[in-house]
C-alpha positions as CSV (number, residue, x, y, z in Angstrom):
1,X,125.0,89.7,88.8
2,X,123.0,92.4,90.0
3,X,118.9,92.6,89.9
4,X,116.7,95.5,90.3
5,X,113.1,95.2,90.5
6,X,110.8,98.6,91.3
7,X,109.1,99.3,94.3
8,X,106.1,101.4,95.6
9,X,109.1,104.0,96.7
10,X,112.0,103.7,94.8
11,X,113.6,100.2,93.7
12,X,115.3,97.2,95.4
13,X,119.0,96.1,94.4
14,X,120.4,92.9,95.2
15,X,123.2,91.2,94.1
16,X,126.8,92.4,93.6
17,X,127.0,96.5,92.7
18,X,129.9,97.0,90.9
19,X,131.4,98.4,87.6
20,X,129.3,95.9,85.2
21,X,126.3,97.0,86.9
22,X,127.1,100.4,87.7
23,X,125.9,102.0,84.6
24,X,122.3,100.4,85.2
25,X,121.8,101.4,89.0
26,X,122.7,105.1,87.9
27,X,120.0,104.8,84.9
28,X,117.5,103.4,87.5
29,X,118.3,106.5,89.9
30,X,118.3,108.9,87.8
31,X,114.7,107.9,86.4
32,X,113.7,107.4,90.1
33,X,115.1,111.4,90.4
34,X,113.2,112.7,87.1
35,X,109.6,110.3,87.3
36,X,109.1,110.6,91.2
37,X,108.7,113.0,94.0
38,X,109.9,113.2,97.7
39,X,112.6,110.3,98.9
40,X,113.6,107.9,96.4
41,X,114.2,104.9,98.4
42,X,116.9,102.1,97.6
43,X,116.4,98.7,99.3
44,X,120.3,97.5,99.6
45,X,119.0,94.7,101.6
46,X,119.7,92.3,98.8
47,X,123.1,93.7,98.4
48,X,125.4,91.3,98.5
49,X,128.8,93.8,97.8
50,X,129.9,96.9,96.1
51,X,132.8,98.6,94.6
52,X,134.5,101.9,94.5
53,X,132.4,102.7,91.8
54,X,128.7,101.2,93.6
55,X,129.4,103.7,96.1
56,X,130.5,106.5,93.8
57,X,127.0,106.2,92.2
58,X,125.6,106.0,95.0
59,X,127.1,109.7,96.1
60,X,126.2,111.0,92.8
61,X,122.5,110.0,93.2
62,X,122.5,111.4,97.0
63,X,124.0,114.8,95.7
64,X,121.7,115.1,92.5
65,X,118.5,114.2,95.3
66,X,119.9,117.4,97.5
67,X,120.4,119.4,94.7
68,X,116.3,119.0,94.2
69,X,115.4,119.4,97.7
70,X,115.4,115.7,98.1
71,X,117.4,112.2,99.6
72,X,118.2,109.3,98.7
73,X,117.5,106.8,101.4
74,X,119.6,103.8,101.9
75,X,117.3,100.9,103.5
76,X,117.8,97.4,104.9
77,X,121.7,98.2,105.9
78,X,123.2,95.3,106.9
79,X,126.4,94.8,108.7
80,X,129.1,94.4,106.2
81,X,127.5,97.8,104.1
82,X,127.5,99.4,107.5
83,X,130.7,98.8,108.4
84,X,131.8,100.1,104.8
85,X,129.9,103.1,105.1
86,X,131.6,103.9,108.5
87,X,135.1,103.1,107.2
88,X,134.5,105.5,104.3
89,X,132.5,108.0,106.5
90,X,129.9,107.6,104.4
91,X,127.5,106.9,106.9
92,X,127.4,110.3,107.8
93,X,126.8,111.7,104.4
94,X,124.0,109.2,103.0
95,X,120.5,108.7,104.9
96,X,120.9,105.2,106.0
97,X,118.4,102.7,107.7
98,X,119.5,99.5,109.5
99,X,118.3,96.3,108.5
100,X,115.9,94.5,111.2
């Protein structure tokens, strides 16, 4: 089951992103995109694993942030989401920061 909870920046997301929960990570980007200014921030550092369609939101959102001049920023990366995003090449696409 996935939670997201808001945060001075964006929101955090932990918990398994997949199709069920899909839907609702989109809705909470897409208000982020519409109610907020500069980087919306996404804390993954909760994420426990994603889908095809986890990361196809996730694309969406970073294209619909460029398309207003701003990013979506991936933060709290940890290892497995890393080495998903390199696999994919996503890594180079999305604004990513490690986990610490």
């Amino acid at each position: 089951m996935l939670a997201v909870e808001p945060t001075a920046q964006g929101a955090r997301v932990s918990g398994v992103l997949d199709v069920r929960a899909a839907s609702r990570v989109r809705e909470v980007l897409s208000d982020l995109l519409e109610s907020t200014e500069g980087d919306v921030v996404l804390d993954v550092s909760g994420l426990d694993s994603l889908d095809v369609t986890g990361l196809a939101v996730l694309v969406a959102a970073h294209r619909r942030a460029l398309r207003q001049d701003r990013r979506l920023v991936l933060a709290g990366v940890g290892p497995s989401l890393a080495r998903l995003l390199a696999v994919t090449r996503l890594h180079r696409v999305l604004v990513v920061t490690r986990a610490a």
